[in-house]
C-alpha positions as CSV (number, residue, x, y, z in Angstrom):
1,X,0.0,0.0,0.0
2,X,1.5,3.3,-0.9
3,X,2.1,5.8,2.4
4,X,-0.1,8.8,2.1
5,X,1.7,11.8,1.5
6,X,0.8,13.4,5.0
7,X,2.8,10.9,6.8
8,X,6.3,12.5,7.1
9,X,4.5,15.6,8.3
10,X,2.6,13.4,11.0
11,X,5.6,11.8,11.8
12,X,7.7,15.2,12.0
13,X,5.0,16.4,14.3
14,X,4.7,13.5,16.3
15,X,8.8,13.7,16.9
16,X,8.5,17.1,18.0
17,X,5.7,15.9,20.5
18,X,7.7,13.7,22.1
19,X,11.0,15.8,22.5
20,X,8.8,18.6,23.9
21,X,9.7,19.0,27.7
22,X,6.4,19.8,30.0
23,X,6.3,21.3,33.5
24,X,5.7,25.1,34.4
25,X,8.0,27.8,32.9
26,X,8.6,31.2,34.6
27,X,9.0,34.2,32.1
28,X,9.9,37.7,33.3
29,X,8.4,40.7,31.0
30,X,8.9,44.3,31.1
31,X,7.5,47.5,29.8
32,X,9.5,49.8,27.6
33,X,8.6,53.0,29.4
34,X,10.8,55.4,26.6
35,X,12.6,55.2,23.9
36,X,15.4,57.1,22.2
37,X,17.7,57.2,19.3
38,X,19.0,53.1,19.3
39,X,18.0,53.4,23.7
40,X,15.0,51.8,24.9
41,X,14.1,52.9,29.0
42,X,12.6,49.4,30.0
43,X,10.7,49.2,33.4
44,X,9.5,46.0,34.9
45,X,12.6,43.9,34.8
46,X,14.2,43.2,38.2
47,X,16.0,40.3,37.4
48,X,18.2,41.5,34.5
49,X,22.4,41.8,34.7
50,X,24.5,43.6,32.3
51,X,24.9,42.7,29.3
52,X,21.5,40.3,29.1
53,X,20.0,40.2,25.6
54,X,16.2,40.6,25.7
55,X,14.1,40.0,23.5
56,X,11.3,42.9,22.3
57,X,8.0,42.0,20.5
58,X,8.6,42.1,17.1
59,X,11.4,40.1,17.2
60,X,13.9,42.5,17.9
61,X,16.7,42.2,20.1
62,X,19.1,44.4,22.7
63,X,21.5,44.0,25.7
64,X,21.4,45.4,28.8
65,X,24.0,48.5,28.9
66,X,22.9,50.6,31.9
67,X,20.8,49.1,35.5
68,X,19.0,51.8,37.6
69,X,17.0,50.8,40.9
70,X,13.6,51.1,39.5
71,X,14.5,50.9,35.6
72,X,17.7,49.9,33.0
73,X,18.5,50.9,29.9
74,X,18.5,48.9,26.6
75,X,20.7,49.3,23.4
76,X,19.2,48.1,20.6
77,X,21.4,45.9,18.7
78,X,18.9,45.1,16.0
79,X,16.6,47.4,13.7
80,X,14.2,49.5,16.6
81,X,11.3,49.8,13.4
82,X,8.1,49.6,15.3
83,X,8.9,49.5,18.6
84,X,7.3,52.0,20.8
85,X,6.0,52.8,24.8
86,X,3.9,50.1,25.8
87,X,5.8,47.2,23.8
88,X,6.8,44.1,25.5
89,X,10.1,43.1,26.7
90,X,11.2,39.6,27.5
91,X,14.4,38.3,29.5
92,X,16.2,36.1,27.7
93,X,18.9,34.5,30.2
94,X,22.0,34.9,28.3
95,X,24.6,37.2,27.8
96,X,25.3,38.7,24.7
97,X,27.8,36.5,23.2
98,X,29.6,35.6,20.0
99,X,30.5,32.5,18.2
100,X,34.1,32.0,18.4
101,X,36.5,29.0,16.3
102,X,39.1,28.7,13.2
103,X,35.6,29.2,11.4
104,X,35.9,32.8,11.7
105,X,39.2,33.5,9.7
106,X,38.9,34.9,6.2
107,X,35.3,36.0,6.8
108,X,34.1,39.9,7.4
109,X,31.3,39.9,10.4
110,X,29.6,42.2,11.9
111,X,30.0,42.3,15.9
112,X,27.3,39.3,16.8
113,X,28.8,37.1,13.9
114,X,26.2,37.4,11.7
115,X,28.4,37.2,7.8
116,X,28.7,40.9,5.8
117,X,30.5,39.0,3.1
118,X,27.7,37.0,1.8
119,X,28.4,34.2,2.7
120,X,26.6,31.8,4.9
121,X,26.9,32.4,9.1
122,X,30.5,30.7,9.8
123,X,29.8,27.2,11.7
124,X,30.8,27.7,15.0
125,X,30.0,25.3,17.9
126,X,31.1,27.3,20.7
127,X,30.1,31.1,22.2
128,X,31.9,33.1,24.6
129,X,30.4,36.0,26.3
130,X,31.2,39.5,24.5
131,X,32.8,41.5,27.8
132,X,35.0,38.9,29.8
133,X,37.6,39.7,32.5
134,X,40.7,40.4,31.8
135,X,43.9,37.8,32.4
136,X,45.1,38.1,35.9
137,X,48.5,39.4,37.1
138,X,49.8,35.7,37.8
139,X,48.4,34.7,34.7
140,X,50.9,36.8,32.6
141,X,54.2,36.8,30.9
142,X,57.0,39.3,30.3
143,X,56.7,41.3,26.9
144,X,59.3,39.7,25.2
145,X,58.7,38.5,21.7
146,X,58.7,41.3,18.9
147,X,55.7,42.0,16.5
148,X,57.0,42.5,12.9
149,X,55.4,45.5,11.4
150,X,57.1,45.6,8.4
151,X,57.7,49.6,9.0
152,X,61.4,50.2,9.5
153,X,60.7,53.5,11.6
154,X,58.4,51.5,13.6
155,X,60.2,48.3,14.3
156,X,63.8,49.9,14.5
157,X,62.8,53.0,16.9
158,X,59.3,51.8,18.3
159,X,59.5,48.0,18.6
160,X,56.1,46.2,19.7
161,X,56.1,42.9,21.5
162,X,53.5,40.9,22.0
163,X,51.1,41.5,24.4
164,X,51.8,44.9,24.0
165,X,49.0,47.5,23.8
166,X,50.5,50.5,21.3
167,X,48.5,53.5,21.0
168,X,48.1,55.1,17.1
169,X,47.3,58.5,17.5
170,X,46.9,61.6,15.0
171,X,45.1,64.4,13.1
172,X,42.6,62.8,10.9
173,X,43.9,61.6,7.2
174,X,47.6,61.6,8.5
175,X,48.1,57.6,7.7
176,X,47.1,56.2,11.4
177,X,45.0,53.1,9.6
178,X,47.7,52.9,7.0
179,X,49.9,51.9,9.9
180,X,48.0,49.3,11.4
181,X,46.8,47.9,8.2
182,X,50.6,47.4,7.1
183,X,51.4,45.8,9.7
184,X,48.1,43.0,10.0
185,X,49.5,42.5,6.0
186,X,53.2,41.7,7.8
187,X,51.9,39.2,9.4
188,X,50.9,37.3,5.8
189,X,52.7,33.6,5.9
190,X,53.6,34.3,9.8
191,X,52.2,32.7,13.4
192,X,49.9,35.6,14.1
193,X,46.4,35.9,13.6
194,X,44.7,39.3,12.7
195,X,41.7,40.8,13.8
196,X,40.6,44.3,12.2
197,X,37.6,46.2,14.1
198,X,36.1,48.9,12.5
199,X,34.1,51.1,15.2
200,X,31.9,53.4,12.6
201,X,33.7,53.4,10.0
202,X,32.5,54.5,6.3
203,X,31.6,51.0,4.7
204,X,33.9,52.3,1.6
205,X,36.8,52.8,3.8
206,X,36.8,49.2,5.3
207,X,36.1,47.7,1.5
208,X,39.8,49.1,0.9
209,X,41.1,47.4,3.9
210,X,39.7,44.7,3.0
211,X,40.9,44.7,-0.8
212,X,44.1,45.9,0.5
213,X,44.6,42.8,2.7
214,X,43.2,40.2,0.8
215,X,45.5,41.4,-2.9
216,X,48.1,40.8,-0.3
217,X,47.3,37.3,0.7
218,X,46.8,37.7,4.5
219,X,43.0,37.2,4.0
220,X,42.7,33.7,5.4
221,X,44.0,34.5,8.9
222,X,42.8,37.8,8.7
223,X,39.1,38.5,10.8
224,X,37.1,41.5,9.9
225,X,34.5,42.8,12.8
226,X,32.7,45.6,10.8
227,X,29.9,48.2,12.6
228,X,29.9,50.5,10.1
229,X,28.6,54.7,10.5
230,X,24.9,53.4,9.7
231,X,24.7,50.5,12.5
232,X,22.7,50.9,15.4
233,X,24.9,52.5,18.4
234,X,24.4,49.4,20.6
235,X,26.5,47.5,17.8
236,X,29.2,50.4,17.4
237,X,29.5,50.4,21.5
238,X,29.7,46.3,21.2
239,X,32.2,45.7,18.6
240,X,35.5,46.1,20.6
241,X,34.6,43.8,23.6
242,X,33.0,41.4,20.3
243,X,35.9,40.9,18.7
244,X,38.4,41.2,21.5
245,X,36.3,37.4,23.1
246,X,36.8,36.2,19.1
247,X,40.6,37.0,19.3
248,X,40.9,35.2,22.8
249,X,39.5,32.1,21.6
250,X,42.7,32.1,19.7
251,X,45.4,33.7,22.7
252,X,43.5,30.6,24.6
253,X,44.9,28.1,22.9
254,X,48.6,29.4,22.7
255,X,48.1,31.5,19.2
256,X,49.5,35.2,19.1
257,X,46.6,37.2,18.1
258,X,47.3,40.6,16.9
259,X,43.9,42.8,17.3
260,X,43.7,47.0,15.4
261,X,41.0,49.2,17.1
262,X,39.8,51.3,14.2
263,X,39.4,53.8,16.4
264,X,38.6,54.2,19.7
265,X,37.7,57.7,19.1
266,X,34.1,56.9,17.5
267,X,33.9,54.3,20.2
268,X,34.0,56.9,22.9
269,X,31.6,59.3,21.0
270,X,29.4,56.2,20.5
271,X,29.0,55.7,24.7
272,X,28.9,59.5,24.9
273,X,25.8,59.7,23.0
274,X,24.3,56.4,25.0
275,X,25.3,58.2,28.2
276,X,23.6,61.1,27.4
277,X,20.5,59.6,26.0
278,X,20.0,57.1,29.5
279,X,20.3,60.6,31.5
280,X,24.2,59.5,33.1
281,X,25.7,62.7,34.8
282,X,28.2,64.1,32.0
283,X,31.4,65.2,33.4
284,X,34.6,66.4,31.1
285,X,33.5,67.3,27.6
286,X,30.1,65.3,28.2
287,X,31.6,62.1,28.8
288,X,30.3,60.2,31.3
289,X,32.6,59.7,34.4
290,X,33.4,55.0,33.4
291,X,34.9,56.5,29.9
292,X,38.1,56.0,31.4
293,X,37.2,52.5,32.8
294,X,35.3,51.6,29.6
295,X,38.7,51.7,27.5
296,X,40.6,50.5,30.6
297,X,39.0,46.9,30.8
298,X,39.0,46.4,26.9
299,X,42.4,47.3,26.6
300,X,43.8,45.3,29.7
301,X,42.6,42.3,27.8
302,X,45.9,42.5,25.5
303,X,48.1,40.7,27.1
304,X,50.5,37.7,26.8
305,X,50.1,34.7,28.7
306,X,52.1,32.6,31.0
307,X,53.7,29.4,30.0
308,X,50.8,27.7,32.2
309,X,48.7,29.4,30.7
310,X,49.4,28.3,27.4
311,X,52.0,31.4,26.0
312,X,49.3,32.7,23.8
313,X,49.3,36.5,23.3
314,X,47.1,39.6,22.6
315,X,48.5,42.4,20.7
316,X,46.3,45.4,20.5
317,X,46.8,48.7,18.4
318,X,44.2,50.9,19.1
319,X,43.6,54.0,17.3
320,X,42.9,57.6,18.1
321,X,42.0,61.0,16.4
322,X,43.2,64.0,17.4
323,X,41.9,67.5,16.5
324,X,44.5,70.7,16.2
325,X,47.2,68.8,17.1
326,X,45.8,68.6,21.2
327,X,47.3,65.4,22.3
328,X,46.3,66.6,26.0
329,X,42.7,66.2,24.7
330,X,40.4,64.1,26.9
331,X,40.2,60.8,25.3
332,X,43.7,60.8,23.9
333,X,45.2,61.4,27.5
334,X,43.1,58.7,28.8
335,X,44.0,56.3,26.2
336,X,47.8,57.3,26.7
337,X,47.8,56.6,29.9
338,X,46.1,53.3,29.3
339,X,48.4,52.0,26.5
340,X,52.2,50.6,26.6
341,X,53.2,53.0,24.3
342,X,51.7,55.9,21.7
343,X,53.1,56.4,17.5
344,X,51.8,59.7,17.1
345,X,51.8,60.9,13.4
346,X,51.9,64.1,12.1
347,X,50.4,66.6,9.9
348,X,53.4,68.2,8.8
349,X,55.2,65.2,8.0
350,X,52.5,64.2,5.8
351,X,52.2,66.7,4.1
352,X,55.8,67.0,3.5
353,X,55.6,63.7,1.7
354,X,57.1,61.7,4.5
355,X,54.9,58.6,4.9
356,X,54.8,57.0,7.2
357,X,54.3,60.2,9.2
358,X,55.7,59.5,12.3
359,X,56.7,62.1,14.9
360,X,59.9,60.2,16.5
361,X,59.7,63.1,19.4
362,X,56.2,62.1,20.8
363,X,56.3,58.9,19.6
364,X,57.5,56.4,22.6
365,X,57.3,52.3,23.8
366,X,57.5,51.2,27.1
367,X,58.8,48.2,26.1
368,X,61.2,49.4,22.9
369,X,64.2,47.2,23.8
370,X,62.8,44.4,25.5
371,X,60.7,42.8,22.7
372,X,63.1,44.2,19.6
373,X,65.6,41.5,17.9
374,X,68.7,42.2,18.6
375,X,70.4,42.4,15.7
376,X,67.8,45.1,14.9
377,X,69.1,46.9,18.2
378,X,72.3,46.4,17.2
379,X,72.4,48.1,14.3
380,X,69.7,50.9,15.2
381,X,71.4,52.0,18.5
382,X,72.1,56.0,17.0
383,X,69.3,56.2,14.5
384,X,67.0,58.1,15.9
385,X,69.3,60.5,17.8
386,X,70.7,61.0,14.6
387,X,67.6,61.7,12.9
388,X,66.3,64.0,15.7
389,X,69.3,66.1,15.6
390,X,68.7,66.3,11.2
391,X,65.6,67.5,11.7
392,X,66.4,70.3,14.1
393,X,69.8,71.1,12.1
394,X,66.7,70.9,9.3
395,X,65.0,73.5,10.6
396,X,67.7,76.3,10.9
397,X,69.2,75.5,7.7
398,X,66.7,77.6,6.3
399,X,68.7,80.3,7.6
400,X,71.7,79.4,5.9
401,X,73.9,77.1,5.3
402,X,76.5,75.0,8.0
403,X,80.3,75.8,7.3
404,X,81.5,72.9,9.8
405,X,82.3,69.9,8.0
406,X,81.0,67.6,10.8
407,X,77.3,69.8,10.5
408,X,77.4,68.9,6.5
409,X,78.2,65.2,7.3
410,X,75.2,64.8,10.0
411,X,72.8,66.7,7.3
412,X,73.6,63.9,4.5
413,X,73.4,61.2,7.1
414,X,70.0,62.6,8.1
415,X,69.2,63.4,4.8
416,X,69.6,58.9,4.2
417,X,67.6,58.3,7.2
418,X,64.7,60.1,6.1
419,X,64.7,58.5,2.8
420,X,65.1,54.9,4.8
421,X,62.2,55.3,7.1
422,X,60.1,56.2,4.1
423,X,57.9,53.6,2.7
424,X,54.8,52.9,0.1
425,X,51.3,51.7,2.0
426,X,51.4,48.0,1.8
427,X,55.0,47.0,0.8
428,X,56.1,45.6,4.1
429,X,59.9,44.8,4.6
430,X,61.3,41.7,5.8
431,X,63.2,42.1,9.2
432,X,66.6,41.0,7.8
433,X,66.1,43.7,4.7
434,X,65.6,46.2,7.7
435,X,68.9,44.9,9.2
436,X,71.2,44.9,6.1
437,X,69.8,48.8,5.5
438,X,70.8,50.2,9.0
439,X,74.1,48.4,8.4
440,X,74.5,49.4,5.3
441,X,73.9,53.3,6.7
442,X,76.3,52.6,10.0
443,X,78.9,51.9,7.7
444,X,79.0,55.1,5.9
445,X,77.9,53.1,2.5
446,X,74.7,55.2,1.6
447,X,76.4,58.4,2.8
448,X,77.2,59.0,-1.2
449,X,73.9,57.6,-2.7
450,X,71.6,59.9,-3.8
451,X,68.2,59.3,-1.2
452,X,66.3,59.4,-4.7
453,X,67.9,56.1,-5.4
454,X,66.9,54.2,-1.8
455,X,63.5,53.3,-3.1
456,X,64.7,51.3,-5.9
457,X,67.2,50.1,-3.0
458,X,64.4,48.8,-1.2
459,X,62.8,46.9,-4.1
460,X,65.5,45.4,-5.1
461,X,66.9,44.3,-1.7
462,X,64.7,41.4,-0.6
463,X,64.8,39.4,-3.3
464,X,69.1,38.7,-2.7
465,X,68.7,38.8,1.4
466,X,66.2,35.7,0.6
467,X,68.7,34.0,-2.0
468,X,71.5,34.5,-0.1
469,X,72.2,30.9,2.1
470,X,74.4,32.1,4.6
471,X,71.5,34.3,6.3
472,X,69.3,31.5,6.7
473,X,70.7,31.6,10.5
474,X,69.9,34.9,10.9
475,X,66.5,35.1,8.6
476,X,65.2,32.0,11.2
477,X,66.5,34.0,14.5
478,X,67.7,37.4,13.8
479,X,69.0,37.7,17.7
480,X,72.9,38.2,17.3
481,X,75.0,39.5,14.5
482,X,78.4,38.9,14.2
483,X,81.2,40.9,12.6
484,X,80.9,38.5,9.5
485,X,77.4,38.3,9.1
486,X,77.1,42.3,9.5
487,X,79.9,42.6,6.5
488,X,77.8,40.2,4.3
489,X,74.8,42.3,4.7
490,X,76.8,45.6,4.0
491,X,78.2,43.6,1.0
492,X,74.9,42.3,-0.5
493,X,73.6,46.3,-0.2
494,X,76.6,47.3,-2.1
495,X,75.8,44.8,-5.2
496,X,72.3,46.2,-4.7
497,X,73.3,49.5,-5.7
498,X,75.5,48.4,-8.7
């Protein structure tokens, strides 16, 4: 006898019947009692911790951001159409989370893991909640290992380890994001992860981050958290702690992770305007008076693990903009204070042509030394006092020339080291290149090349560093150089320039 039709329906249903689970349930509703630009005042909801999702009646969803005695606050983290005083509001019992695993490399989310790339939702069997603590004092290692940038002026002068939290700060368009996105493309073919975060960002600006790193080849270990200018606050304010828990999944399980905050700026204006709409007292500039914890708990999360711990690391490079050149602003103060460490670029600098546009004088690393190879540091031991005192000899040579000899020699060193630190956006250089250069200017050998010609010099470089066998040694661990080792490298810049 042939099955009627309806029979896999009856026997879907009938499965369903059986896995139900009966007994009482206990639901907790609330009112929403106001609502606001992406806040929702909710009343009615004793029960309800920081950070709980609930659940409104159309479907939508938010997270707990603010709790008052009698009331809390609610940022919406999906589309608030339709939603008005009087709706519903349902706890749901969990924490706003996201979905963490090897899944996520390659892929361009937005802060909750739902897919911008259109593709389908990453399969991810586990979730770990958005804001977690940060790794305990006995739970840490020394700064020790270097982070390869691929910027000369960054890696020879400012050295970041991992672990390390480095500040970006600068007037806007001065090449901060130009900085961090050369160095996630250094770490193409390497053992560190990349995470890029982009806090309210111009959709079109993260497309060319995303082109940029991906015609590069660092695309497959390279995550992309996006909550872009149009999002709904709540998702702006959640996309830091979001893709810090997704980077930690990684650090976890021994992985260096190396994590850009693009920028903590918006991210500050973003729990401003929540601050202000949930009626918090404003204090300095209208910033409410946890701005300083709010960046303080994020960024203590950077760290780098103990052995026991499993020797992962976190290596976070947040960004900030600066207006008028006031670095003793409000938000970049706290974040300086916060961080290991500050590259500060300028305005002049860039628009003198010199790019990167690093200020060397307000520039800094508390760890510099400790986390830098050191056959880097032993080559780049003068360089930037010698390219300090060239751009203040810079400055008054406007008013003439030198006559001393000596002056004339430290302007045409300067002069090289200028042209050195110089580099295109995205044409990272390998550490040993970086070595054989500094050598190369130590020994006097680019003191009578034209600095129109160190470009080329640069191109042309890698390509015999990586052919020549007797650096293996020092490509695989570039922590000592010897006397011989330092004349090959001189040598091989020397045939460059022929």
């Amino acid at each position: 006898m042939t099955p009627s039709p309806i029979d896999p329906q009856l026997a879907a249903l009938q499965s369903r019947i059986d896995a139900a689970v009966l007994g009482p349930g206990v639901e907790e509703h609330g009112t929403v009692s106001a609502i606001a630009d992406g806040l929702a005042t909710v009343t009615g909801l004793p029960g309800a911790q920081l950070n709980e999702v609930v659940l409104f009646d159309n479907g939508a969803r938010g997270f707990v951001l603010t709790l008052e005695e009698d009331r809390l606050h609610v940022a919406f983290i999906d589309p608030m159409d339709g939603i008005a005083a009087g709706a519903r509001v349902t706890r749901s019992g969990e924490l706003a989370s996201v979905p963490v695993g090897p899944a996520l490399l390659g892929r361009v989310l937005d802060p909750l893991g739902r897919p911008l790339d259109g593709l389908p939702a990453p399969p991810c069997d586990e979730h770990l909640p958005a804001e977690r603590p940060a790794p305990a004092i006995i739970d840490r290692d020394f700064v020790s290992e270097p982070v390869a940038t691929g910027l000369l002026v960054v890696d020879a002068l400012f050295a970041i380890g991992r672990g390390q939290r480095e500040l970006i700060i600068g007037e806007r368009q001065t090449g901060k994001t130009s900085i961090a996105v050369d160095a996630l493309i250094a770490q193409a073919g390497g053992d560190v992860i990349s995470v890029y975060v982009a806090i309210g960002q111009r959709m079109s600006s993260v497309r060319r981050v995303i082109e940029a790193v991906r015609a590069r080849g660092a695309l497959a270990r390279t995550l992309f958290v996006v909550a872009e200018a149009t999002a709904q606050p709540g998702l702006q304010w959640l996309a830091p702690f979001a893709a810090t828990s997704m980077a930690e999944w990684f650090r976890d399980r021994g992985q260096h992770v190396l994590i850009v905050y693009d920028d903590l700026t918006r991210h500050a204006a973003t729990h401003r305007e929540l601050a202000l709409l949930s009626h918090q007292p404003p204090g300095r500039e209208a910033y409410p008076g946890d701005i300083f914890y709010l960046h303080a708990r994020l960024l203590e999360r950077a760290a780098k693990l103990s052995a026991a711990r499993g020797g992962g690391s976190l290596t976070a490079l947040p960004i900030a903009e600066i207006e008028s050149g006031n670095l003793s602003a409000y938000i970049p103060t706290n974040l300086i204070s916060i961080a290991d460490g500050q590259i500060v670029t300028s305005e002049v600098l860039f628009a003198a042509n010199q790019r990167p546009a690093v200020d060397i004088g307000l520039s800094v690393s508390r760890v510099g030394g400790k986390a830098q190879w050191g056959a880097l540091k032993a080559v780049a031991g003068r360089l930037r006092l010698d390219y300090a005192q060239y751009l203040e000899m810079k400055m008054f040579a406007r008013f003439g020339g030198f006559g001393d000899e000596a002056m004339k020699g430290r302007m045409v060193r300067g002069e090289r080291i200028a042209a050195l630190l110089a580099q295109d956006r995205f044409a990272p250089l390998p550490v040993v290149v970086q070595i054989a250069l500094l050598a190369a200017l130590d020994a006097g050998v680019l003191d009578a090349v034209e600095p129109a010609r160190l470009p080329a010099l640069k191109a042309a470089l890698p390509a015999r560093v990586e052919a020549e066998p007797r650096l293996q040694a020092l490509r695989a661990q570039p922590d000592a150089l010897d006397a011989a080792t330092r004349a090959l490298l001189v040598e091989l810049v020397q045939q460059a320039l022929q």
